[in-house]
Backbone as a printed PyTorch tensor [residue, N CA C, xyz], in Angstrom:
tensor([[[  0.8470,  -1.1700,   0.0000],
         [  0.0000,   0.0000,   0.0000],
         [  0.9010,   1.2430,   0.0000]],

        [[  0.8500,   2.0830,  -0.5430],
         [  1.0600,   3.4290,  -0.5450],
         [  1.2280,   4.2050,   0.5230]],

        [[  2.4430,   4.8220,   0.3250],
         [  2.7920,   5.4820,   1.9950],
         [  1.2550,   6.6160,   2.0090]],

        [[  1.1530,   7.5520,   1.1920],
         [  0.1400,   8.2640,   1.1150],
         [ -1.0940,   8.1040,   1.3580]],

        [[ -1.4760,   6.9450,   0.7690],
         [ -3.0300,   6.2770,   0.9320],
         [ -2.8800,   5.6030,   2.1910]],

        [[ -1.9740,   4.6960,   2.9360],
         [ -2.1680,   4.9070,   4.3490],
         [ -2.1230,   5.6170,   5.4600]],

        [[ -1.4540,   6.8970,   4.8160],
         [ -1.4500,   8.0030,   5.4410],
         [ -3.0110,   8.9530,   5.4000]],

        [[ -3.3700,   8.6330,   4.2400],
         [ -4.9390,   8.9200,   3.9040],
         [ -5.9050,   8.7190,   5.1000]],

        [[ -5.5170,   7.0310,   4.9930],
         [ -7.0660,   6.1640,   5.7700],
         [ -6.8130,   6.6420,   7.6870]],

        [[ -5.0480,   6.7150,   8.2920],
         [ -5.0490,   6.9060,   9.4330],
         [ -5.3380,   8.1740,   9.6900]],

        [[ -5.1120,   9.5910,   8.7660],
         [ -5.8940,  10.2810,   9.1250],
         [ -7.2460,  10.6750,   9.0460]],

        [[ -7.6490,  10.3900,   8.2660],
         [ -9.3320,   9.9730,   8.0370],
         [ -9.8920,   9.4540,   9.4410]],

        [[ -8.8640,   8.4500,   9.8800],
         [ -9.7890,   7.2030,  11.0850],
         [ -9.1840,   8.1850,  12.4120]],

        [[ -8.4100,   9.3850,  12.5620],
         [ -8.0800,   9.9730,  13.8150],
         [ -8.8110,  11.1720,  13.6260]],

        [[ -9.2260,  11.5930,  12.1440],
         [-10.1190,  12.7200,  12.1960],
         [-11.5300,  12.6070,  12.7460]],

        [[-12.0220,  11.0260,  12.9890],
         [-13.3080,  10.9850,  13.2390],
         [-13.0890,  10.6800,  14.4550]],

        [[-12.2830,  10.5720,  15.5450],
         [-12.0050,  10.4040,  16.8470],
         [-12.7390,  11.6970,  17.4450]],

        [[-13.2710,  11.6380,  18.7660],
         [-13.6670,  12.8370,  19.4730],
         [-12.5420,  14.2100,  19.4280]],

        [[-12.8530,  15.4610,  19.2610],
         [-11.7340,  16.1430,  19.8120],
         [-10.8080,  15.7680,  21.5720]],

        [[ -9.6050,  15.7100,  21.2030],
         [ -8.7810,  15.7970,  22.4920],
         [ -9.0730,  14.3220,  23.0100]],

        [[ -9.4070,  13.0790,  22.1910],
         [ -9.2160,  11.7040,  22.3960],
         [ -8.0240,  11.3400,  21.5060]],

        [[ -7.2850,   9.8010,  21.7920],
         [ -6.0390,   9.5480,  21.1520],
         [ -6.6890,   8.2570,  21.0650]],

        [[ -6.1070,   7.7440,  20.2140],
         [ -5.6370,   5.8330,  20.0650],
         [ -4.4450,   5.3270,  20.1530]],

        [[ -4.2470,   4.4060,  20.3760],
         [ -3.0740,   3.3730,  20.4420],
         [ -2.9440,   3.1780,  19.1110]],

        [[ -1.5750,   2.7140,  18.6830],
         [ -1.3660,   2.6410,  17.2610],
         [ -1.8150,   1.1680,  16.6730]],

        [[ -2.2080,   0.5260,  17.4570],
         [ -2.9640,  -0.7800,  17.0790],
         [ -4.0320,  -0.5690,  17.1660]],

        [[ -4.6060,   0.1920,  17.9030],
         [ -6.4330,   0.4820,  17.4500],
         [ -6.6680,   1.4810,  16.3140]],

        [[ -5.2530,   2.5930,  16.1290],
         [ -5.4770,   3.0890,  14.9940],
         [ -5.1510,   2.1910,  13.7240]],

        [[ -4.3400,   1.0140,  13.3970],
         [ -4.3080,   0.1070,  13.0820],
         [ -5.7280,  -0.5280,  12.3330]],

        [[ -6.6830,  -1.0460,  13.8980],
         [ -7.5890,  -1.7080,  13.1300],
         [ -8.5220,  -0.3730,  12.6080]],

        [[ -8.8270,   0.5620,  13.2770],
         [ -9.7450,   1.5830,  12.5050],
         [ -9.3340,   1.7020,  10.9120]],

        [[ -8.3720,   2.3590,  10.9070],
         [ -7.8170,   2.6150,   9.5900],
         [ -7.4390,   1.4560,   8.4200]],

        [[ -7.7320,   0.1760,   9.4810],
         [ -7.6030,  -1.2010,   8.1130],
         [ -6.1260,  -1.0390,   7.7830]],

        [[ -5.3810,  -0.7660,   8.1020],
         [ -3.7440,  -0.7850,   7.8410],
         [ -2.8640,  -1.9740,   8.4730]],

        [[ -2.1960,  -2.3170,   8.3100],
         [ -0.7840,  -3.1840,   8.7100],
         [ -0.4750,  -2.4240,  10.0220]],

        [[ -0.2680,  -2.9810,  11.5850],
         [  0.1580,  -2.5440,  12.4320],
         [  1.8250,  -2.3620,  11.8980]],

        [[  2.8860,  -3.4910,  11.6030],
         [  3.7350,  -2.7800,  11.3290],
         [  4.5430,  -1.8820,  10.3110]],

        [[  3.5210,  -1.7840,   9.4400],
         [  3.4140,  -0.0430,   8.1910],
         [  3.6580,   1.0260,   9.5860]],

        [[  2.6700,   0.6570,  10.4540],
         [  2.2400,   2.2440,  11.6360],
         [  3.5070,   2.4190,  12.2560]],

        [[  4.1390,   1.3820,  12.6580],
         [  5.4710,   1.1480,  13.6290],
         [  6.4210,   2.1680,  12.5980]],

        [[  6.3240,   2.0530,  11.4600],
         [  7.5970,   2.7070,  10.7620],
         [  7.1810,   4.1100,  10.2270]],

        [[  5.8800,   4.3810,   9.4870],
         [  5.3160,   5.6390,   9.5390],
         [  4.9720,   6.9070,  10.8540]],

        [[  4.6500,   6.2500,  11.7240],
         [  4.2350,   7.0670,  13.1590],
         [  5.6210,   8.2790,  13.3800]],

        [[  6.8010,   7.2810,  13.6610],
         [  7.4550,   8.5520,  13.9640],
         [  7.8590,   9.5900,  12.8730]],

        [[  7.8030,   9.0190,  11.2290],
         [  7.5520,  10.3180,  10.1970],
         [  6.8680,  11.3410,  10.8510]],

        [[  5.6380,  10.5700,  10.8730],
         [  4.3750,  11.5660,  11.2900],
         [  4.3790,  12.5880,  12.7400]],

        [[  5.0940,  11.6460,  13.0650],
         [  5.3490,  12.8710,  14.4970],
         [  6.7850,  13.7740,  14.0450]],

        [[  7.4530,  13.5700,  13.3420],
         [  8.6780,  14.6320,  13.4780],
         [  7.9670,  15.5310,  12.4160]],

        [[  7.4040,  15.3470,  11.2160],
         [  6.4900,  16.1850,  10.7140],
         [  5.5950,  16.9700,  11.3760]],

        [[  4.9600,  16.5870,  12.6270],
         [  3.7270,  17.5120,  13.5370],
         [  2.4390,  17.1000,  12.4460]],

        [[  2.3160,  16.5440,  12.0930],
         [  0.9460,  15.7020,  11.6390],
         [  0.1330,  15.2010,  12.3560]],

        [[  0.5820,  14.2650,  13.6270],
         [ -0.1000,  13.7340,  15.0090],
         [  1.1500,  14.1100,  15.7330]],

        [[  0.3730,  13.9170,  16.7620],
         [  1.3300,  14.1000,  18.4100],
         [  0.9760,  12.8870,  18.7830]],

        [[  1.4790,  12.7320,  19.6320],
         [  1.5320,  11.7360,  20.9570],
         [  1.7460,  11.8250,  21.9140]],

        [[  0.6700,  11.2710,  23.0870],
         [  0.6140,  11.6650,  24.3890],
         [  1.0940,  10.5440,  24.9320]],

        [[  1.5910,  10.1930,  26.2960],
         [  2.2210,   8.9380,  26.4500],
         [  0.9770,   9.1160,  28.4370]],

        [[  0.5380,   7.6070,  28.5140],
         [ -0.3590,   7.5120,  29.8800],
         [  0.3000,   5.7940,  30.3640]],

        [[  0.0740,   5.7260,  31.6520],
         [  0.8770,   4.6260,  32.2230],
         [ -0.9520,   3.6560,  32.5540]],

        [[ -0.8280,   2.4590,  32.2550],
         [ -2.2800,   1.6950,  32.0650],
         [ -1.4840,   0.5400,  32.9030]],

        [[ -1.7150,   0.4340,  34.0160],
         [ -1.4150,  -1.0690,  35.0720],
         [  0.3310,  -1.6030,  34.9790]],

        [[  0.9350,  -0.1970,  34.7520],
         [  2.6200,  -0.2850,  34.9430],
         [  3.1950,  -0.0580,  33.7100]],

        [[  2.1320,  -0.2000,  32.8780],
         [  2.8670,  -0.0250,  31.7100],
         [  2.7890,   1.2880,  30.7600]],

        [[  3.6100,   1.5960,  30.1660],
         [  3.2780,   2.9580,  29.4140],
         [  3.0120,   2.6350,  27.7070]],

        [[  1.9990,   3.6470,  28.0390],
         [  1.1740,   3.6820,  26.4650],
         [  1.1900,   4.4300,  25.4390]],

        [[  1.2950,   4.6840,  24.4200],
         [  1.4560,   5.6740,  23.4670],
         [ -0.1660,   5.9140,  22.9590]],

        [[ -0.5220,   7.3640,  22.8020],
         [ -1.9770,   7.6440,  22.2640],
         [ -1.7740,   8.6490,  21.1770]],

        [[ -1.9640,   8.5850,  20.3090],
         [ -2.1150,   9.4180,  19.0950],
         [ -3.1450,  10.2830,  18.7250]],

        [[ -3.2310,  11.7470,  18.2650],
         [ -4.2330,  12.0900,  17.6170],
         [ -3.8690,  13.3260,  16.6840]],

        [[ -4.4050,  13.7350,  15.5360],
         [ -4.4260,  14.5810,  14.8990],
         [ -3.9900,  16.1330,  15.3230]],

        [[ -2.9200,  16.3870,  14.6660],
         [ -2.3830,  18.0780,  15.0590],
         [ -3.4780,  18.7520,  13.9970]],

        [[ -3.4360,  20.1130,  13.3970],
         [ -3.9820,  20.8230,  13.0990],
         [ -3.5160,  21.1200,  11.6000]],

        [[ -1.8980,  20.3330,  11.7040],
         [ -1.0690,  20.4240,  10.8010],
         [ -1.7200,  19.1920,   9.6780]],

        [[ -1.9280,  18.1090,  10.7940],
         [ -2.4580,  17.1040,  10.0500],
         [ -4.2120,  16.9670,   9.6580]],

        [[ -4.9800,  17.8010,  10.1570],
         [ -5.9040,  18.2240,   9.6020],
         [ -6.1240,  19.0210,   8.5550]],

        [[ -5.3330,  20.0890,   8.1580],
         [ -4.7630,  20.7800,   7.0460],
         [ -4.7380,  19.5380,   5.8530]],

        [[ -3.3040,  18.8330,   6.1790],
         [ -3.4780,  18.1020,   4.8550],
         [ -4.3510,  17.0770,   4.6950]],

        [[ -5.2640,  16.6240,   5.3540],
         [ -6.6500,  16.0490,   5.0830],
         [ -7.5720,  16.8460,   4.2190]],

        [[ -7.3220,  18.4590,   4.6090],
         [ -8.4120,  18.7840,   4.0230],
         [ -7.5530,  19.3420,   1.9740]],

        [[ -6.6900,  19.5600,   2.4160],
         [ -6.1430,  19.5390,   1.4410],
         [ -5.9930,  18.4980,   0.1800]],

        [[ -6.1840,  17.3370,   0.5700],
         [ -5.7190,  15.5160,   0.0020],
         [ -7.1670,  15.5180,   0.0110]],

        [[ -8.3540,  15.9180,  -0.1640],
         [ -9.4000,  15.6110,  -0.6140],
         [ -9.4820,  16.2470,  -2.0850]],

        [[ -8.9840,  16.9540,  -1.9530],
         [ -8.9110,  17.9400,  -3.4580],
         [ -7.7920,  17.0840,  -4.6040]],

        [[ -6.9710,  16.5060,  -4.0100],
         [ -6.0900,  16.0780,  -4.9790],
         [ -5.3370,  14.3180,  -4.9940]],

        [[ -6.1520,  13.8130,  -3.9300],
         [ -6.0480,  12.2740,  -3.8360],
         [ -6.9670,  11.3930,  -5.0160]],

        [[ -6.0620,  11.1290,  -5.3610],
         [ -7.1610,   9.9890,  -6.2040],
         [ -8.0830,   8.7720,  -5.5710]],

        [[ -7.3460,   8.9340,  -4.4960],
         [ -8.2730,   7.7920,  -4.0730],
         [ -9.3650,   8.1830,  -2.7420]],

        [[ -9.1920,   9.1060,  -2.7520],
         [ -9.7400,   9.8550,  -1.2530],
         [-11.0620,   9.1340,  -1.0220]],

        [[-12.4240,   9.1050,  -1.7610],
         [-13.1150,   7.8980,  -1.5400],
         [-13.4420,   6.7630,  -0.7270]],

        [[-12.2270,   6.2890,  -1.5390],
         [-11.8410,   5.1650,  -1.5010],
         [-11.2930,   4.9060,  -0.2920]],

        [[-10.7070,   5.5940,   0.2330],
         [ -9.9350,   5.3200,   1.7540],
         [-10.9270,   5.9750,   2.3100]],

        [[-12.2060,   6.8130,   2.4230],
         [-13.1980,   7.4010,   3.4110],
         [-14.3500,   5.6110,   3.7680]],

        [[-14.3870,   4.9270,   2.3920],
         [-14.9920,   3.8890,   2.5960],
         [-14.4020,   2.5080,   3.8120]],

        [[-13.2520,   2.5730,   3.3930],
         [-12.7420,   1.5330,   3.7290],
         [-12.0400,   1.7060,   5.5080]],

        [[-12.3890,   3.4030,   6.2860],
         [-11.8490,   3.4280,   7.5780],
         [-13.2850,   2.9300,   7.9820]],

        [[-13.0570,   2.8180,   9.2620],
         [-14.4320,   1.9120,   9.9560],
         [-14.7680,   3.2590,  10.7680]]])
């Protein structure tokens, strides 16, 4: 798959998250229908870009990573509707 078009569907599937909620990169994973380890190697692109942030919370000792959409990365969502070919196509296929 296409770095772009999975970059498509995970922001698509974090844009429909509540404001000021995150996911784990395996639940953004199954939302977005992507390969958990595509996310493992894209995520930190996406964070040194400022596309998503990440908040980090400790769940029964362990620490968690939560993701959600910067403003930066809402921008090019709204932008990649205008010029994705497949934009559609990845709005169908996030859950």
């Amino acid at each position: 798959m296409h770095h772009n078009f999975v970059k498509l569907k995970c922001f698509l599937a974090l844009a429909r998250l509540e404001e000021g909620s995150g996911v784990t990169a395996s639940g953004l994973a199954r939302l977005a229908s992507v390969e958990l380890p595509s996310l493992y190697v894209l995520l930190p692109r996406w964070l040194r870009w400022s596309y998503v942030r990440r908040f980090t919370s400790r769940r029964g000792g362990r620490i968690v990573f939560y993701y959600h959409l910067t403003k930066r990365g809402r921008n090019w969502l709204k932008r990649a509707e205008s010029w994705h070919p497949q934009f559609r196509e990845a709005q169908a296929e996030v859950v």
